[in-house]
ZAMIRO-530943 format. One record per residue: residue number from 1; x, y, z of N, C-alpha, C, O in turn; residue in one letter. Coordinates in pm, whole numbers, plus 50000, padded with zeros to 5 digits. Example, Ala and Ser with C-alpha at 12.3 -4.5 7.8 and 13.67 -1.06 7.14 Angstrom:
2
NODE	n	nx	ny	nz	cax	cay	caz	cx	cy	cz	ox	oy	oz	res
NODE	1	51319	49431	50780	51230	49550	50780	51320	49670	50780	51424	49668	50846	a
NODE	2	51285	49775	50708	51367	49894	50714	51290	50003	50787	51341	50114	50804	s
END
This chain:
83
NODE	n	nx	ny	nz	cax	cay	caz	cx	cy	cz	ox	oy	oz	res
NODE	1	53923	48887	53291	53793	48885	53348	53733	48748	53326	53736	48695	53215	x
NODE	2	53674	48686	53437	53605	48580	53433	53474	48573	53381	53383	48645	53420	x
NODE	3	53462	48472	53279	53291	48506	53248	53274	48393	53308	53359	48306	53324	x
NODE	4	53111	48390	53359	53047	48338	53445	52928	48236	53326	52856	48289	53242	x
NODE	5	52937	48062	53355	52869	47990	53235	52730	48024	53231	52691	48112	53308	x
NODE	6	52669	47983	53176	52512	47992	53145	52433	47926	53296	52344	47990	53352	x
NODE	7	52458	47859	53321	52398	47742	53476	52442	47929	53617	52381	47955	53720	x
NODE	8	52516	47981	53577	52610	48086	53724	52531	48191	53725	52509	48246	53833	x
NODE	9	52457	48257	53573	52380	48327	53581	52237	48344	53591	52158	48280	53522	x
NODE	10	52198	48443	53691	52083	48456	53758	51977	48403	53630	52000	48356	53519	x
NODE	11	51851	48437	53701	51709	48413	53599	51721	48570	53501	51771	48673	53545	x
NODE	12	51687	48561	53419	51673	48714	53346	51668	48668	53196	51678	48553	53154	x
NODE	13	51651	48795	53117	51653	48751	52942	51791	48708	52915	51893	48741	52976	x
NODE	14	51780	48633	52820	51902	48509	52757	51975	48676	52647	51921	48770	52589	x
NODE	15	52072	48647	52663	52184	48722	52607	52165	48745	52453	52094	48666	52391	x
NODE	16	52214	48830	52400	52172	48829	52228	52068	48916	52215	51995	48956	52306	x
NODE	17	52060	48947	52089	51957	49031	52005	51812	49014	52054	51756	48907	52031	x
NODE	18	51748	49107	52117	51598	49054	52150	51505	49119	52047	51514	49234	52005	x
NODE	19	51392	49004	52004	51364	49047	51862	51237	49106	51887	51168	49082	51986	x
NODE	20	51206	49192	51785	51115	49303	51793	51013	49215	51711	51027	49141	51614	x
NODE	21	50872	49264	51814	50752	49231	51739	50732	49269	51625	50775	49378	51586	x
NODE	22	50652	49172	51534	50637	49239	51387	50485	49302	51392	50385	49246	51438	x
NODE	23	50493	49433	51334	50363	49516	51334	50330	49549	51125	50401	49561	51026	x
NODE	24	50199	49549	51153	50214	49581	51024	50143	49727	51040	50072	49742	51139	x
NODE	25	50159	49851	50936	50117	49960	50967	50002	49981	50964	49968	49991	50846	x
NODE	26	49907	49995	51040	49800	50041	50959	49737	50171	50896	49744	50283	50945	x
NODE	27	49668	50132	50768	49626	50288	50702	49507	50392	50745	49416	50357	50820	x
NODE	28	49513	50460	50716	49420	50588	50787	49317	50568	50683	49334	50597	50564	x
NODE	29	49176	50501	50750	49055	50489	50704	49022	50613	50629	48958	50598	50525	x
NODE	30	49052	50716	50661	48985	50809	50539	49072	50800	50391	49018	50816	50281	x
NODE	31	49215	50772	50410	49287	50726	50259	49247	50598	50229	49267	50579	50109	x
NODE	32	49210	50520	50273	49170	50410	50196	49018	50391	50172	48987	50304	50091	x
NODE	33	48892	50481	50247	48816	50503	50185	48809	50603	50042	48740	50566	49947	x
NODE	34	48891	50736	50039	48897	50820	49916	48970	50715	49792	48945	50703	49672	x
NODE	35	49045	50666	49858	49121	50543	49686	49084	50467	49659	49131	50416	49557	x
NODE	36	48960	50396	49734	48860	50329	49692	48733	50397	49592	48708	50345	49483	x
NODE	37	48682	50478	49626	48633	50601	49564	48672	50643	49370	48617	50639	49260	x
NODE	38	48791	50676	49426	48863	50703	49352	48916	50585	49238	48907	50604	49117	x
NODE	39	48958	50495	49281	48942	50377	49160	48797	50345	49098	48778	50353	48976	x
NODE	40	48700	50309	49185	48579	50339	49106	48542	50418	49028	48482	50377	48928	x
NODE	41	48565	50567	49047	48553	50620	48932	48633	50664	48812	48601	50744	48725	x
NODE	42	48721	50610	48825	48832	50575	48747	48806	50471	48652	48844	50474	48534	x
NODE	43	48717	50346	48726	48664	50211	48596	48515	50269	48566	48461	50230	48462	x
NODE	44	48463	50337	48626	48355	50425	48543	48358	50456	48439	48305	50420	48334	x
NODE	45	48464	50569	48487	48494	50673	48383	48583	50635	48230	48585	50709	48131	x
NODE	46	48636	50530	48239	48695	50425	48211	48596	50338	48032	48619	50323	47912	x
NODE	47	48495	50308	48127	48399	50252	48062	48309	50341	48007	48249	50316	47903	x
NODE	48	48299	50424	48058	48177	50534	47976	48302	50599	47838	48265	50618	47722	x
NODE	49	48422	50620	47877	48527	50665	47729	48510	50560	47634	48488	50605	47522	x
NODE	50	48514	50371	47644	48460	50316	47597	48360	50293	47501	48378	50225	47400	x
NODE	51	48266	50343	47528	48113	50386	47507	48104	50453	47429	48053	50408	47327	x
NODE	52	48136	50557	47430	48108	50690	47418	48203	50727	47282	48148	50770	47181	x
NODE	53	48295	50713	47286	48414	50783	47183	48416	50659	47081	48419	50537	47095	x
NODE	54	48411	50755	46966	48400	50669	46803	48471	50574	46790	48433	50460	46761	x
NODE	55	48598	50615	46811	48711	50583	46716	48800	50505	46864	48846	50552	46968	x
NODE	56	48787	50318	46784	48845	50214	46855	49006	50273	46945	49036	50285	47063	x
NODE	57	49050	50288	46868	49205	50286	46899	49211	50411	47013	49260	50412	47126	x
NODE	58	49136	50519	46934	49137	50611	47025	49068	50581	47167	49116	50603	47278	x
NODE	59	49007	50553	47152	48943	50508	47332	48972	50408	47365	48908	50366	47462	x
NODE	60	49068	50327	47312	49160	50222	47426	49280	50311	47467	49296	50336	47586	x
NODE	61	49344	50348	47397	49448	50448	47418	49378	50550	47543	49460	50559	47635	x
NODE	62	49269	50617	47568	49247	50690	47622	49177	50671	47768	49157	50756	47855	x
NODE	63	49143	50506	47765	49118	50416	47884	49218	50377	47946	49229	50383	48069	x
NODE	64	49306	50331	47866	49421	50294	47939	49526	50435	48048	49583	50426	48156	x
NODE	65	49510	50555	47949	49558	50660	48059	49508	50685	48131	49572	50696	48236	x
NODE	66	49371	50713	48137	49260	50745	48242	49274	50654	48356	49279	50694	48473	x
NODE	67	49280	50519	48316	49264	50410	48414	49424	50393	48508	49431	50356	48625	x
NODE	68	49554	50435	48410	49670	50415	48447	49678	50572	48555	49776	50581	48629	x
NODE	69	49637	50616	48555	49634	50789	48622	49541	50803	48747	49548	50891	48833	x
NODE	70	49433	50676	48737	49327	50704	48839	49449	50627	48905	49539	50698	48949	x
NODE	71	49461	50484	48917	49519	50391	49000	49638	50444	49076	49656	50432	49197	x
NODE	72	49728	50513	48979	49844	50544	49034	49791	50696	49132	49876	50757	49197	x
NODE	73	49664	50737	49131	49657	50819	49253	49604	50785	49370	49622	50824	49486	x
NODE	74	49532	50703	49318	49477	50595	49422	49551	50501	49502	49513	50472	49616	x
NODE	75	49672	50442	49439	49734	50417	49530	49861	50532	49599	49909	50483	49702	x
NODE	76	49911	50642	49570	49996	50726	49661	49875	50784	49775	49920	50843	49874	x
NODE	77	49724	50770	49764	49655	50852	49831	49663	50743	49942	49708	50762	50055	x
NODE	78	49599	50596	49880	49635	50494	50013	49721	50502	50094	49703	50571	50195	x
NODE	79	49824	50444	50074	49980	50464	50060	50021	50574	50164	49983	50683	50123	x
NODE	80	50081	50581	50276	50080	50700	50339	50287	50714	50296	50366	50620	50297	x
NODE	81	50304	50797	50279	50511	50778	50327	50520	50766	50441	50465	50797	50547	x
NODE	82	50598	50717	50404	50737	50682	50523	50837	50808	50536	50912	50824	50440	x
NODE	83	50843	50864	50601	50985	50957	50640	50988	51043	50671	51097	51096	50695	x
END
């Protein structure tokens, strides 16, 4: 079979992989308003354990989970899956 050079063939798209626009996803305004929400009261709540509870060690220890527990729901709530 004869292939025909680049100059023989008609006008049309050039041969090869045609590349796909890049999109970025966007998130569903009501999850990224609630995890916004939701981290705020997370550094609230955060700061009032601070405050509030006697004993040093114990309320860093108990900020840090509070704060590590808000975020990490806050972001799977953003966050939509994939699949």
């Amino acid at each position: 079979m004869k292939t025909r050079l680049l100059e023989e063939r008609g006008p049309g798209p050039a041969p090869g992989p045609q590349p796909h626009p890049v999109t970025v996803p966007r998130l569903p305004v009501a999850n990224a308003v609630a995890a916004v929400v939701i981290a705020v009261t997370v550094l609230l709540g955060a700061i009032a354990v601070l405050l509030l509870m006697p004993g040093h060690l114990e309320a860093l220890g108990t900020t840090v989970t509070l704060a590590a527990s808000g975020f990490t729901l806050a972001a799977r709530i953003a966050v939509p899956r994939s699949g």
